[in-house]
N, C-alpha and C positions, 0 to 999 in steps of 0.2 A: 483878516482873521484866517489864520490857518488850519487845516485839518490834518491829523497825523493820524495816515491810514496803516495801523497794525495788522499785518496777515500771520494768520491762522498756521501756527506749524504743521507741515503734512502728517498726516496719518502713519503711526509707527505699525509695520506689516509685521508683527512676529515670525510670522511663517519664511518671506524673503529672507529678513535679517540671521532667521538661524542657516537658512541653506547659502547664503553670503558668506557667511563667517564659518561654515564647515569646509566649503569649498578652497577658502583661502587658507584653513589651514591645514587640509589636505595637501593642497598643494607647496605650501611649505616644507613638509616634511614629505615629500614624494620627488625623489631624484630622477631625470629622464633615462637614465642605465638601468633601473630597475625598473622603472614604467617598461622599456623597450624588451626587458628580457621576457616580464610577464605576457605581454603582448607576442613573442613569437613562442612561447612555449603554449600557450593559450590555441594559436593559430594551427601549433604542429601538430598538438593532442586531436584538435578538432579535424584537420585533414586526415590521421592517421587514423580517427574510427569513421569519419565518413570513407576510407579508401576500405576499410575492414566490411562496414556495414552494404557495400555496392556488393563488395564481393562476395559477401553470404548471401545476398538474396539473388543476385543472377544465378549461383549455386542452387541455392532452394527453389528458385522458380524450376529447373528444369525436373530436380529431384520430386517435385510434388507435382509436375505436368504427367512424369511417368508414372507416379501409383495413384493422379487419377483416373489415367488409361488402360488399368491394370482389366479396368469392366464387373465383370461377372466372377473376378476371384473372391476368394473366402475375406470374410468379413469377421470381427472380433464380436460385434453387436450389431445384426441385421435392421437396417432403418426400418422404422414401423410401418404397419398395413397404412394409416391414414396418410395423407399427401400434406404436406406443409408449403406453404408459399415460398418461394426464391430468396432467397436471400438471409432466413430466418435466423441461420446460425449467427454470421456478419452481425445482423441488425442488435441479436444479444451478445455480442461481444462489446460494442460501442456502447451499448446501455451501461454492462460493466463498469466499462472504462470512465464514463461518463458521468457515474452515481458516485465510482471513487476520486474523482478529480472535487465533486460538491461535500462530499465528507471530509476527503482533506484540505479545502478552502476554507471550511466549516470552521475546522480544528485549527486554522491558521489566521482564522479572523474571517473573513477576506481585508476590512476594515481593520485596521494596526497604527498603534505609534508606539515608537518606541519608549523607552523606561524616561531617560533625560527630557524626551518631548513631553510625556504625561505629565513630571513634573513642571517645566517649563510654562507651557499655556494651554494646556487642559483644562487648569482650574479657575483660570482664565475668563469673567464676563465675554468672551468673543465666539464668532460664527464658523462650529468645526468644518462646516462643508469643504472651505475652501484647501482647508488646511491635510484634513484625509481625504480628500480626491485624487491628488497629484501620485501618492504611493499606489493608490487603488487603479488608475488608470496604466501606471508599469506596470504592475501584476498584472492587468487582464492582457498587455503587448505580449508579455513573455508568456503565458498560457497559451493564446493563439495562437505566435512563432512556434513553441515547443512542441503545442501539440498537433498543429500541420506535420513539425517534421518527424514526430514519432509514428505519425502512420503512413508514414510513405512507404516502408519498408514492409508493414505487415499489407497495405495493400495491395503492393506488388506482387507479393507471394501469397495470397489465397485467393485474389480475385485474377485469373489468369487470363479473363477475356475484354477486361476494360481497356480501354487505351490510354496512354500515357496521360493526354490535357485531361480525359475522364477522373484520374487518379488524382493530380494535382487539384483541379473542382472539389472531390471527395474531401484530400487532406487539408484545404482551405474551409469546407465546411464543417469538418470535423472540429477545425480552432475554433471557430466560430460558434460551435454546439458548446465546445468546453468553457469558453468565456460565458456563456448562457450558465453553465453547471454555476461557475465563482459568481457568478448574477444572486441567484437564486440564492446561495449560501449567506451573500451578504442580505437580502430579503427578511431570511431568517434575522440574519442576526440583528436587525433594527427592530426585531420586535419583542416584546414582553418574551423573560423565560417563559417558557412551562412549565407546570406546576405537577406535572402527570406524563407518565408515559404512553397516556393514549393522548392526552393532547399533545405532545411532542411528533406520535404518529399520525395526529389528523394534519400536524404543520408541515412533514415533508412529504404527503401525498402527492399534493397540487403541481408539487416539483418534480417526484418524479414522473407523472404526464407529463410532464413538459420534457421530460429529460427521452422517454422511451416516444415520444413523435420526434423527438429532434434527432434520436437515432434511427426510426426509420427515412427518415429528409435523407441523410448520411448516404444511407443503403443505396437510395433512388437516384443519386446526387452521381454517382458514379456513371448512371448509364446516360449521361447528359442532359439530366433535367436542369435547365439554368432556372428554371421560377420557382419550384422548390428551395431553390439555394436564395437565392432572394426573399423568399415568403422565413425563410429560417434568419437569414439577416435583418428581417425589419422586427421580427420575436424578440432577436437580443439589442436588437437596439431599447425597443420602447421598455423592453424590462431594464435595462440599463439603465434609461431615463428615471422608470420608478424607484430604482435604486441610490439614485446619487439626490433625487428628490428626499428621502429619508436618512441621509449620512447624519442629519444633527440628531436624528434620536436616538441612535446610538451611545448606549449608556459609558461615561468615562472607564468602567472596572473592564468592560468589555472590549476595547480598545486596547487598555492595558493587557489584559490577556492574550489578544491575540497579538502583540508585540512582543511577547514575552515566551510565547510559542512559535513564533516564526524564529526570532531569535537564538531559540534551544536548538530547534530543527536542523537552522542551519550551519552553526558550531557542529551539531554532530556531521551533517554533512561533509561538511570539511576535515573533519578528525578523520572519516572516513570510520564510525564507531555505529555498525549496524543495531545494536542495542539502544545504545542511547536514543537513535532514530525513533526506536519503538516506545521508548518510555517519553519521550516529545510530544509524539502523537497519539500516544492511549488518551483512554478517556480520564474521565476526574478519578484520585484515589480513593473518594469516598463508595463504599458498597454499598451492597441492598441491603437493607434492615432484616433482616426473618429471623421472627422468633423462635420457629424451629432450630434453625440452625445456633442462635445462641444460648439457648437452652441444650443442645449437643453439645456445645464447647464446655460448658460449664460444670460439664459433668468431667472434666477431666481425666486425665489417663493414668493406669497405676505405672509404667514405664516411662524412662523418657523418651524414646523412641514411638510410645503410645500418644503422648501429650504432643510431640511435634509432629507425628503424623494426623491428629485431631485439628492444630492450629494450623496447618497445609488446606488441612479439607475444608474448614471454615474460611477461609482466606479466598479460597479455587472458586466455591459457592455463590460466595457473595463478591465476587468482583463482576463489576458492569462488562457487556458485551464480550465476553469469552468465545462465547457460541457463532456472533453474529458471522463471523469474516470465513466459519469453515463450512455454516449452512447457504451462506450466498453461493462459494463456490462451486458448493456439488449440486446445488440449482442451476445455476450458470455453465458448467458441465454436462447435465443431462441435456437440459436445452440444444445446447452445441450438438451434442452428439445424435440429438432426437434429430436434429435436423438439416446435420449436414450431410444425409444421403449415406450411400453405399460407401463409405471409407475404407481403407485399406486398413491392415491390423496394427502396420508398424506407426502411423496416424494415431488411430484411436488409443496405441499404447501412451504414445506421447502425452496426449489430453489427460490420461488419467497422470502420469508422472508431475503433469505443470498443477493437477489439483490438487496431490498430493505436497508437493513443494510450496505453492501458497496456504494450506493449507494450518500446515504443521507448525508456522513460526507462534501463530497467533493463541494458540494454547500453554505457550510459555510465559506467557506474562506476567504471572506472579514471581515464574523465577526470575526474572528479570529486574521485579521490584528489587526484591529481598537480596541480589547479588550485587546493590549498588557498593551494600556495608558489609563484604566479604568478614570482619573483623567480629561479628554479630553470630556468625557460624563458631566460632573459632569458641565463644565461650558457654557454647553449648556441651552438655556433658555426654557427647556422643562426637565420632571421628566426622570427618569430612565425608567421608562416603558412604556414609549411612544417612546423612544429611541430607546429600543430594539424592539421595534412592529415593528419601521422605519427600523430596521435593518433584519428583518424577512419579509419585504414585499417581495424582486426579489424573494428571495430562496423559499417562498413559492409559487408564482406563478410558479417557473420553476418546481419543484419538483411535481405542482398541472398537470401540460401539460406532466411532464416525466411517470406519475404513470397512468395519462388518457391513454398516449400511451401505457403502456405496456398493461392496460387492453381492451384497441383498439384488442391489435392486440390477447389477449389472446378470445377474443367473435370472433373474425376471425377464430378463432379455434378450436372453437367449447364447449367455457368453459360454455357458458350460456349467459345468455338476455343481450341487450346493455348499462341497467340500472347502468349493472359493471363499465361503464363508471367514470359516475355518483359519484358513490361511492368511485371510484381510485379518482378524482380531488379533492373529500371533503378530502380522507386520505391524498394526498399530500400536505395541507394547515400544518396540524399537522407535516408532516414531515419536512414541513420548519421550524414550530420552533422548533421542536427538533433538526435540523442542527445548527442554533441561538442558542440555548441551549447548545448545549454542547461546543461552543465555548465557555463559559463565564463559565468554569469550575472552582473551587475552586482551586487555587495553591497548592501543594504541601505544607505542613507545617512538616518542618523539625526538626524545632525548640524543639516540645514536642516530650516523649518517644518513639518511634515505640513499636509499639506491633507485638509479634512474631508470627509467621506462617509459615506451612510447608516448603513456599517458602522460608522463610527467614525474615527478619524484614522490616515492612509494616511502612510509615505514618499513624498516625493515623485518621480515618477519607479520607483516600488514598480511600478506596472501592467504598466509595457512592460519591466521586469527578467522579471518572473512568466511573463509568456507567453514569454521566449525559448526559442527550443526549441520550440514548440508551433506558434508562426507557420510554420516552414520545414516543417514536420510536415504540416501543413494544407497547403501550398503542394505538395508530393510528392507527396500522398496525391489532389490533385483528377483530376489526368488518370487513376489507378488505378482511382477509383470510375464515371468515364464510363467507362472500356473494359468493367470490368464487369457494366455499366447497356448496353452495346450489345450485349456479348455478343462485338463480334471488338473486332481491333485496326486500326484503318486505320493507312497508314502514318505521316499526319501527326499523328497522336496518339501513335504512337513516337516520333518527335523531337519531337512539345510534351513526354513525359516526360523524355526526355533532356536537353532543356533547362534544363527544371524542377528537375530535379537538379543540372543542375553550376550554375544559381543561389543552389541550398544549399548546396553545398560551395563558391561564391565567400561567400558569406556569412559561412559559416564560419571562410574564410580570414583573409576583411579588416575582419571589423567587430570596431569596438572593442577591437583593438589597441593594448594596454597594459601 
């Protein structure tokens, strides 16, 4: 008698078999001519801004070694009576850096599949761990790599007494903090939404301790603590562990999401479409409910320039986090400034310029929605440039009260007379429409040749799209930084700013009108 032993066909691995069969037909349709071109144009872009990026900061090192030996000269804002610890400014720079790497990890999933994988075996009786590990484990490679090497360059040039292996330690540990940040994000995101935005705030507390000790390790890390930097590595390991411990409760919609936002992200990316970028990465389009405010709307306007200046202000109102990204900044600014000692003026002018330049995009946001469907403008019974003025009213005013405060509180400080006031609310009218502005960017025209450049090949007409918005920014912002380089306001430096503004806002009005 015989026995006829039937084995068991192996186990069909969904996950191999799709990256089997994308691979093979990638490589189908991938000729080695084009592999070979991408690969030295890739290689030359990246030597020609690391030969750019060497040479600006052996530059800036020696530039910022002189105005900090300048000593005992005049100061823009004299550091204050109390003493602050070593390091304090640094350490809130990395925090910064470090809360914005966990919001946009946040907003990107960290946890992702894509739209065909969702379909595919998502809905699938099988075990996700395996399956979103493999993408989650690239992303936290390329966060580390990335963000070692983006601070090499800042920490060459403000920390002038570390030595070389110190700095390397630093920018090692610094990958290491930012992997910890995309840690943390995916934490969140394996758990229950929140229902409330104070339980949303009791959920990223824990994280940011964890984010503001991993930026002081950072700080310490530089002057050759090796057990620090170890005690910060075994942090992101064991959180790493609890994290991929929870990859299966990670709800399918939220996966999808965050495939779906990486995916926009990085199209805009590529398009090289600063806008788009923004509307990627904003938060959801749903607003805050408030009855006041829709009880204001419904009261309508007897003009139409009344009604669409009403439906602006409603809009401005109740969209989620407008405020947050221009009130972190001028925290994160004063800090800096609180504690980076005696600085030189042309220093501390900069600081306020980089606040102002982060500062101003984030107030534009609605224009930005609203300028996806330029064609929505057009059948309104009022011109284009009355449009956009209705569109520039909130952000100017809030940009007129964010700039008054900060020069509030910079004559708190001894910058000079309180005319700076003054001055700050006429610059933030210009900053509003250059936020308006640069929403209404030219697209991307992909159509005609690119012209080349060290980077690689450009749209044409890409450069002066990029900077709009930025130009009128700069244009605003010059008479601001003289009044607070003199300390008062003459009177003809009030009307150059005034002027300077409603050139932004003719700007605004009438260019490129389409």
């Amino acid at each position: 008698m015989t026995t006829d032993i039937v084995q068991a066909p192996p186990p069909f691995d969904p996950v191999r078999y799709t990256r089997q069969a994308s691979r093979a037909f990638s490589r189908g349709r991938t000729r080695f001519r084009d592999a070979f071109v991408d690969v030295y144009t890739a290689v030359l872009a990246l030597g020609t801004i690391a030969a750019l990026a060497v040479g600006l900061v052996l530059a800036l090192r020696e530039q910022v070694a002189q105005a900090w030996n300048v000593g005992s000269g005049r100061t823009l804002v004299a550091p204050p009576p109390f003493a602050l610890p070593d390091g304090a400014a640094a350490a809130a720079l990395v925090f910064a850096a470090l809360v914005t790497v966990m919001v946009t990890a946040r907003k990107l999933g960290p946890a992702a599949v894509s739209g065909p994988e969702g379909y595919w075996w998502l809905s699938l009786p099988l075990e996700r761990r395996p399956m979103v590990a493999g993408r989650l484990v690239r992303r936290l490679l390329l966060v580390w790599a990335g963000a070692s090497v983006l601070y090499l360059p800042f920490g060459f040039v403000m920390d002038l007494e570390t030595s070389v292996r110190g700095q390397v330690l630093a920018a090692a540990t610094f990958g290491v903090a930012a992997v910890c940040a995309v840690l943390l994000a995916g934490l969140q995101q394996a758990r229950p939404a929140p229902r409330s935005a104070a339980e949303r705030s009791r959920g990223i507390l824990p994280g940011l301790l964890v984010l503001a000790l991993l930026s002081l390790v950072t700080v310490r890390v530089a002057a050759g603590s090796w057990a620090l930097a170890v005690g910060g590595l075994g942090v992101t390991v064991a959180l790493g562990l609890l994290v991929f411990a929870r990859l299966d409760r990670i709800p399918g919609r939220e996966l999808i999401r965050g495939g779906a936002v990486s995916g926009h992200t990085g199209a805009a990316v590529y398009l090289m479409d600063l806008n788009e970028v923004g509307r990627a990465l904003s938060a959801e389009p749903d607003g805050v409910d408030s009855a006041r405010v829709s009880r204001w709307y419904a009261r309508g306007g007897r003009t139409p320039f009344g009604a669409l200046l009403r439906a602006d202000t409603a809009a401005f109102l109740r969209s989620r986090g407008l405020w947050v990204r221009p009130v972190l900044v001028l925290a994160v600014f004063l800090v800096v400034l609180l504690a980076g000692g005696a600085q030189p003026p042309l220093v501390q002018l900069g600081m306020i310029a980089v606040a102002v330049f982060a500062a101003v995009p984030a107030l534009g946001a609605v224009a930005r929605r609203t300028a996806i469907m330029p064609g929505l403008d057009m059948l309104l019974p009022l011109s284009v440039s009355v449009v956009r003025l209705s569109r520039m009213a909130l952000p100017a005013a809030a940009l007129a009260l964010w700039t008054a405060v900060l020069c509030a509180v910079l004559v708190l400080l001894g910058a000079g007379s309180p005319a700076l006031i003054a001055l700050g609310a006429l610059a933030g009218v210009g900053f509003g429409a250059s936020a308006v502005r640069g929403a209404y960017r030219v697209q991307p025209d992909w159509s005609l040749p690119p012209k080349d450049t060290p980077f690689g090949p450009m749209p044409s007409a890409q450069a002066g799209s990029m900077v709009r918005g930025f130009d009128t920014t700069l244009l605003a912002l010059v008479p601001l930084l003289l009044g607070l380089f003199l300390g008062y306001v003459p009177g003809v430096l009030l009307l150059a700013q005034a002027g300077f503004s409603a050139v932004c806002v003719l700007l605004l009005m009438y260019s490129n009108l389409r």
